[in-house]
C-alpha atoms as one frame of an Amber mdcrd trajectory, in Angstrom:
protein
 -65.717  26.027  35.087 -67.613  28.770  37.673 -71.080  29.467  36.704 -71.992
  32.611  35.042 -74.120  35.364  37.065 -78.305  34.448  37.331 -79.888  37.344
  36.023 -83.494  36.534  35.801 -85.385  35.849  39.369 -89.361  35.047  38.658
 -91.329  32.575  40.038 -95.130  31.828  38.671 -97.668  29.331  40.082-100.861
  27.734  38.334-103.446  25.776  38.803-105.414  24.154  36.475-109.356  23.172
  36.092-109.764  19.786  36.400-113.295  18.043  35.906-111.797  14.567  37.219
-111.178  13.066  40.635-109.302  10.053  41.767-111.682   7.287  43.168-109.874
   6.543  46.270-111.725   8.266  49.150-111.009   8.859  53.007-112.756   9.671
  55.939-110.033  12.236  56.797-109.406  15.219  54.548-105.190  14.695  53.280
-103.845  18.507  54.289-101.452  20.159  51.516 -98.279  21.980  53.309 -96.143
  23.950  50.367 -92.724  24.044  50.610 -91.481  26.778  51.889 -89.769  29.414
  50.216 -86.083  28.768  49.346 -83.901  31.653  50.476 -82.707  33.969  48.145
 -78.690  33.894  47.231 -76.632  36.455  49.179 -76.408  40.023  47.412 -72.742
  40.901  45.963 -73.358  43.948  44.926 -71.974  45.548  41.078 -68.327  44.525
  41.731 -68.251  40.837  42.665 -70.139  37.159  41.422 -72.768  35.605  43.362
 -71.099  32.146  42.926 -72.525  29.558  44.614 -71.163  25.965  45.639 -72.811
  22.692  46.709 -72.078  18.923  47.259 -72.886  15.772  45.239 -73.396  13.198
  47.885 -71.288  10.385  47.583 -70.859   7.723  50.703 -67.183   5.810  51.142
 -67.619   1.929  51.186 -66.367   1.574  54.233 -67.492   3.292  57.273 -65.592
   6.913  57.713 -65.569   9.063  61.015 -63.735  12.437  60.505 -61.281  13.149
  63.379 -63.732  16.271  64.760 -66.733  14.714  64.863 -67.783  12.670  68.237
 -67.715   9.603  68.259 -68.613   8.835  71.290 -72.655  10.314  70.902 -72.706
   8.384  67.099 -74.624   4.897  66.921 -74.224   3.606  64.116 -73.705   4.930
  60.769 -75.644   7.579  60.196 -74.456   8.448  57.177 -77.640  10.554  55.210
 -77.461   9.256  51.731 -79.885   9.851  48.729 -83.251  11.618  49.161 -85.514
  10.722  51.462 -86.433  11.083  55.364 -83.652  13.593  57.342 -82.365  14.390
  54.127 -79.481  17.520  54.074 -78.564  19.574  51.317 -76.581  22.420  51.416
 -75.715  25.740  49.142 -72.899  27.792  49.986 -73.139  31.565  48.858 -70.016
  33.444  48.088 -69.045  36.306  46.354 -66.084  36.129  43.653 -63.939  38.888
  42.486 -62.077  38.549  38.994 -58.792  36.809  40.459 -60.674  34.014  42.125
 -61.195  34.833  45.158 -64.133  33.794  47.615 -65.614  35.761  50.081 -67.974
  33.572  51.887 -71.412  35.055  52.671 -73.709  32.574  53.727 -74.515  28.618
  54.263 -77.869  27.053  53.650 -79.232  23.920  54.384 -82.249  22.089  53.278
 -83.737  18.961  55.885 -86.594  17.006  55.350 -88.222  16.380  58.717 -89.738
  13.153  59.393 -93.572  14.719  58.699 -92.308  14.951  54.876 -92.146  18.908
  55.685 -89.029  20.928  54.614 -86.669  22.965  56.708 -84.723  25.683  55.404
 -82.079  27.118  57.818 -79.650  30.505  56.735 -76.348  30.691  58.462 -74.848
  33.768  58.104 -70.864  33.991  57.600 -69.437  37.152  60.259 -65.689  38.772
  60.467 -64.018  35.709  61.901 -65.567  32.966  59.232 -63.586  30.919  57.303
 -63.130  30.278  53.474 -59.931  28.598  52.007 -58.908  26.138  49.471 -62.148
  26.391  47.055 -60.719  26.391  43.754 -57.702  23.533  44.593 -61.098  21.805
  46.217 -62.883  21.859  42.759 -59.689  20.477  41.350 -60.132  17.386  43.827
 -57.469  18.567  46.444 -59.311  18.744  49.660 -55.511  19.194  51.713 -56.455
  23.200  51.940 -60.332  23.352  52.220 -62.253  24.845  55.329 -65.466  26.811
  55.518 -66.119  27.793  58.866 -69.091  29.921  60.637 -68.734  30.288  64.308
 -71.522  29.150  66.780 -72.857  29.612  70.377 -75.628  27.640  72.514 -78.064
  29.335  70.523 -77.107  29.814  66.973 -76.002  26.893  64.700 -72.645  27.213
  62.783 -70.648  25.119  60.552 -67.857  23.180  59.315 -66.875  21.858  55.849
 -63.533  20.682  55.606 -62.361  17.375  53.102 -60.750  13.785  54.080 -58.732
  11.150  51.873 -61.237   7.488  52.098 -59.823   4.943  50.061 -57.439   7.325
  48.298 -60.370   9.685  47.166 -61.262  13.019  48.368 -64.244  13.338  50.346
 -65.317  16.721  51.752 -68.081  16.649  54.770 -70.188  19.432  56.657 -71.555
  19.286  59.946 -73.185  21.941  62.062 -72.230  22.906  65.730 -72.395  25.169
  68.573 -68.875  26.356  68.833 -66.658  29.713  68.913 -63.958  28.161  67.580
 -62.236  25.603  64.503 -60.545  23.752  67.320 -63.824  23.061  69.742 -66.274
  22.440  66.464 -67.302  18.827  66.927 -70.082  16.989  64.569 -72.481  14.285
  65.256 -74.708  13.893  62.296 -72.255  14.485  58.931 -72.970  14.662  55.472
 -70.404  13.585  52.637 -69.428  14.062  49.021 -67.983  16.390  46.578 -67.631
  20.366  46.621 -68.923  21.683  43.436 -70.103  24.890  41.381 -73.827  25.218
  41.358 -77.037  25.781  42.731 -79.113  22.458  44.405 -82.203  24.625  44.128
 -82.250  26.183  40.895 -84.741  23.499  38.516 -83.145  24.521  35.036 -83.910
  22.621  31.850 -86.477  20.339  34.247 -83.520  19.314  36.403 -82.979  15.916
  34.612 -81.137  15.264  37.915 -84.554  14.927  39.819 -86.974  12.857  37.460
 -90.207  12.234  38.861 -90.231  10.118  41.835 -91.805   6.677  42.321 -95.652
   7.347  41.739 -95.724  10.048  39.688 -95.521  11.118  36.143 -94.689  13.780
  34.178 -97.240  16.186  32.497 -97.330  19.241  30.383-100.343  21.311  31.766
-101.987  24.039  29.193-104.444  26.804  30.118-105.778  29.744  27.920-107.329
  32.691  29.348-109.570  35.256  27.101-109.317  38.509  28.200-110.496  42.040
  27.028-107.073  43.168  26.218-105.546  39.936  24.849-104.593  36.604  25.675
-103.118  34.544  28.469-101.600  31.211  28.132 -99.664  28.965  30.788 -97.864
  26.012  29.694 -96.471  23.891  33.237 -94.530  20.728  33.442 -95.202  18.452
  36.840 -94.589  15.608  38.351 -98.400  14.617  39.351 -99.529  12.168  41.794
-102.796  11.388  43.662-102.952  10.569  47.533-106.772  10.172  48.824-108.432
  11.303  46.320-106.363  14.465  45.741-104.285  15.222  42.732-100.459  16.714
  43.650 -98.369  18.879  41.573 -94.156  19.077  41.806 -93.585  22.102  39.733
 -90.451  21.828  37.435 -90.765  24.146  34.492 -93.299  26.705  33.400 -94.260
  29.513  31.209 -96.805  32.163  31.333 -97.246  34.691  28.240 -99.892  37.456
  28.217-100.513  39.601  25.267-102.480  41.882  27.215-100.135  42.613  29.912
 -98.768  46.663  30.757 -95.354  47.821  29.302 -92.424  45.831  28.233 -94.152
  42.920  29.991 -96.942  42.781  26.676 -96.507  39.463  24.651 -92.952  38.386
  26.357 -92.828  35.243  27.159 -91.434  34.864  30.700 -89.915  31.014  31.660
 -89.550  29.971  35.904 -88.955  27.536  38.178 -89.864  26.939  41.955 -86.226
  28.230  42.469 -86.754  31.856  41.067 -88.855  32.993  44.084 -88.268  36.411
  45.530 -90.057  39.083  46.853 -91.701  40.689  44.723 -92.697  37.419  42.352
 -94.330  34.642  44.135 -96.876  31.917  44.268 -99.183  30.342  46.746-101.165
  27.354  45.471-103.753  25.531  47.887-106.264  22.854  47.066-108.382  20.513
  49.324-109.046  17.322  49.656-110.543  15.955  46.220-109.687  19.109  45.212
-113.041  20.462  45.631-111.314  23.718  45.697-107.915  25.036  44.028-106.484
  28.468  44.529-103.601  29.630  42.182-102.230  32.886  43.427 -99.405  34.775
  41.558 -97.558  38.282  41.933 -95.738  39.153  38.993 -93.641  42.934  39.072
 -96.138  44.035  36.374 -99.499  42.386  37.534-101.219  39.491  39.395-103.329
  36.663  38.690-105.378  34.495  40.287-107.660  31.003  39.531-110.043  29.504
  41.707-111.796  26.402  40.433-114.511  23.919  42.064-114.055  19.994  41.016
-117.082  18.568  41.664-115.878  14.591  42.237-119.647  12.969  42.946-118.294
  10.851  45.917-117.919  12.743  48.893-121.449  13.083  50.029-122.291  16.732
  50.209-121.749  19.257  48.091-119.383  22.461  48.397-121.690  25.292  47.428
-118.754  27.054  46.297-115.255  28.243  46.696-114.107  31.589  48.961-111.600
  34.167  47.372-107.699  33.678  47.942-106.172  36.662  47.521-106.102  37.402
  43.821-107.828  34.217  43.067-111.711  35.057  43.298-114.595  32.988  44.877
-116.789  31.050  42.612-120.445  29.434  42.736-120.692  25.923  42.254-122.648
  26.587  39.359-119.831  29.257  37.733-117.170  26.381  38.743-113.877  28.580
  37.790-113.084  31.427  37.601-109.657  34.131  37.282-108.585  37.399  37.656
-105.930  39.504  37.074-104.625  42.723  38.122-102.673  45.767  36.175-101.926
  48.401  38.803-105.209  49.177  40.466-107.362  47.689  37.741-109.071  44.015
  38.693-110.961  42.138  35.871-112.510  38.900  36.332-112.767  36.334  33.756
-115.579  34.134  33.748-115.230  29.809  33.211-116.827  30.021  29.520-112.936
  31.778  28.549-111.061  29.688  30.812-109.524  26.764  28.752-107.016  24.107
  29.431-106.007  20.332  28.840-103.477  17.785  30.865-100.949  15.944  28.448
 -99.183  12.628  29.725 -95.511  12.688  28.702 -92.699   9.536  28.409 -90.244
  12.084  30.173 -89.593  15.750  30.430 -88.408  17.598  27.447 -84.162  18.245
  27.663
């Protein structure tokens, strides 16, 4: 069954106060790089479906090498399976009109590099791309499917076609540098199933992706007292600690402000690090020990921003305070936290005595 249209496209980030710190220490300060921001899905306009497809990875027992890639540069098998180092993802973007048709608009893949950092790359689909056999695909007959973006020596393209291992279909992508189906050769390949769905898009906290060896999942609550009202954050995370400093993976989390402008006033609005675009986003950035957390987040109706100061007693001297980050104001080390948000041109800043919040240890993430 095709997914319906995604209609809601928000993403929040938080930080939270926290009067603890991990006693592991280290002579160098551990550096926190964000993921980047996940590109948004293609446009398709009031006539067609965004409809997106993907792969669940799935590796033959035996070792497979599909007749265009080149064999002659692989050592090996080099078959990327599971997550981890040189890990690829992919998310196809097409648009669907009412009789099932695809019209392919873009390919994008997700890499982890071997410094743990994340590489997003957009290939764009042009007159002479390729998109055929989707829906007998999705019924497991891979005899018609090809998706096909040309290349040249300086652009990537790619290739996804499918291939009968052990009597199952098996689709694989590879990327190239080639004009044409006929010259597209692989190296590196990825295998596994075409599907319906979005890799990216963290709904009901992704039970797919449970927290990964070394962390654990926690609901994080904040309150913040302000002159027109209250706002309250409730965030579920994988946390972990490395040196000294405590980690968030954002899965779920929802901000409501009774005080905020408009229609916006008391709703309730629910995100995920998938629902980025550009004019909601977050930037969070903490320091070793986290002696210093900014939250930063731009909302269509306002923006908010939390700075706090953890003062962890084992790290010698003494921040005096914290600088401002954008939204997120600087602090003393004597104020410790602070936050402030902004309706239109209107910036209020709310002091730590109405700041409020608590960490909860869960068994597993709500379903």
């Amino acid at each position: 069954m095709l997914m319906p249209r995604n209609s809601f496209t928000v993403l929040l980030g938080f930080a939270l106060v926290i009067d603890a710190c991990h006693s592991k220490s280290s002579s160098q300060p551990s550096v926190f790089v964000p993921e980047p921001p996940i590109p948004h899905i293609a446009d398709c306009g009031p006539s067609l479906d965004p409809q997106s497809l993907t792969m669940e990875f799935h590796r033959p027992s035996l070792d497979f090498f599909p007749s265009d890639v080149d064999t002659s540069l692989v050592k090996g098998n080099l078959w990327p399976v599971g997550i981890g180092k040189n890990e690829n993802e992919i998310r196809i973007d097409t648009c669907l009109d009412n009789d099932n048709n695809f019209k392919l608009m873009q390919i994008v893949l997700r890499e982890m590099q071997e410094d743990d950092t994340v590489l997003y790359t957009t290939i764009k689909a042009d007159a002479i791309s390729k998109i055929e056999g989707i829906m007998e695909a999705l019924d497991e007959d891979i005899s018609k499917l090809l998706i096909f973006v040309p290349g040249t020596p300086d652009k990537l393209g790619i290739k996804l076609a499918g291939s009968i291992v052990e009597g199952k279909p098996y689709t694989y992508f590879f990327t190239h540098k080639s004009a044409t189906i006929a010259e597209a050769k692989g190296v590196k390949y990825t295998t596994g199933r075409l599907t319906t769905g979005n890799p990216w898009l963290v709904e009901d906290l992704d039970p797919r992706r449970p927290c990964a060896a070394g962390e654990e999942p926690v609901k994080m609550t904040s309150e913040i007292k302000t002159s027109e009202g209250l706002i309250t954050y409730d965030v579920y995370a994988c946390q972990s600690f490395e040196f000294g400093t405590r980690r968030w993976d954002w899965r779920k989390l929802m901000i409501t402000d009774t005080g905020a402008p408009g229609a916006a006033k008391g709703k309730t609005f629910t995100m995920t690090p998938a629902t980025m675009d550009a004019t909601s986003n977050f930037t969070l950035e903490t320091v070793h020990h986290n002696a210093c957390t900014w939250d930063v987040i731009t909302l269509p109706h306002a923006s908010y921003g939390l700075t706090s100061l953890t003062i962890p007693g084992n790290t010698g001297s003494q921040l005096p305070g914290c600088p401002a980050r954008e939204t997120a104001p600087a602090v003393t080390r004597e104020e410790r936290s602070a936050f402030q948000y902004v309706y239109g041109d209107k910036s209020t800043r709310v002091e730590n005595e109405n700041i409020s919040g608590k960490t909860v240890d869960l068994d597993a993430f709500p379903q």
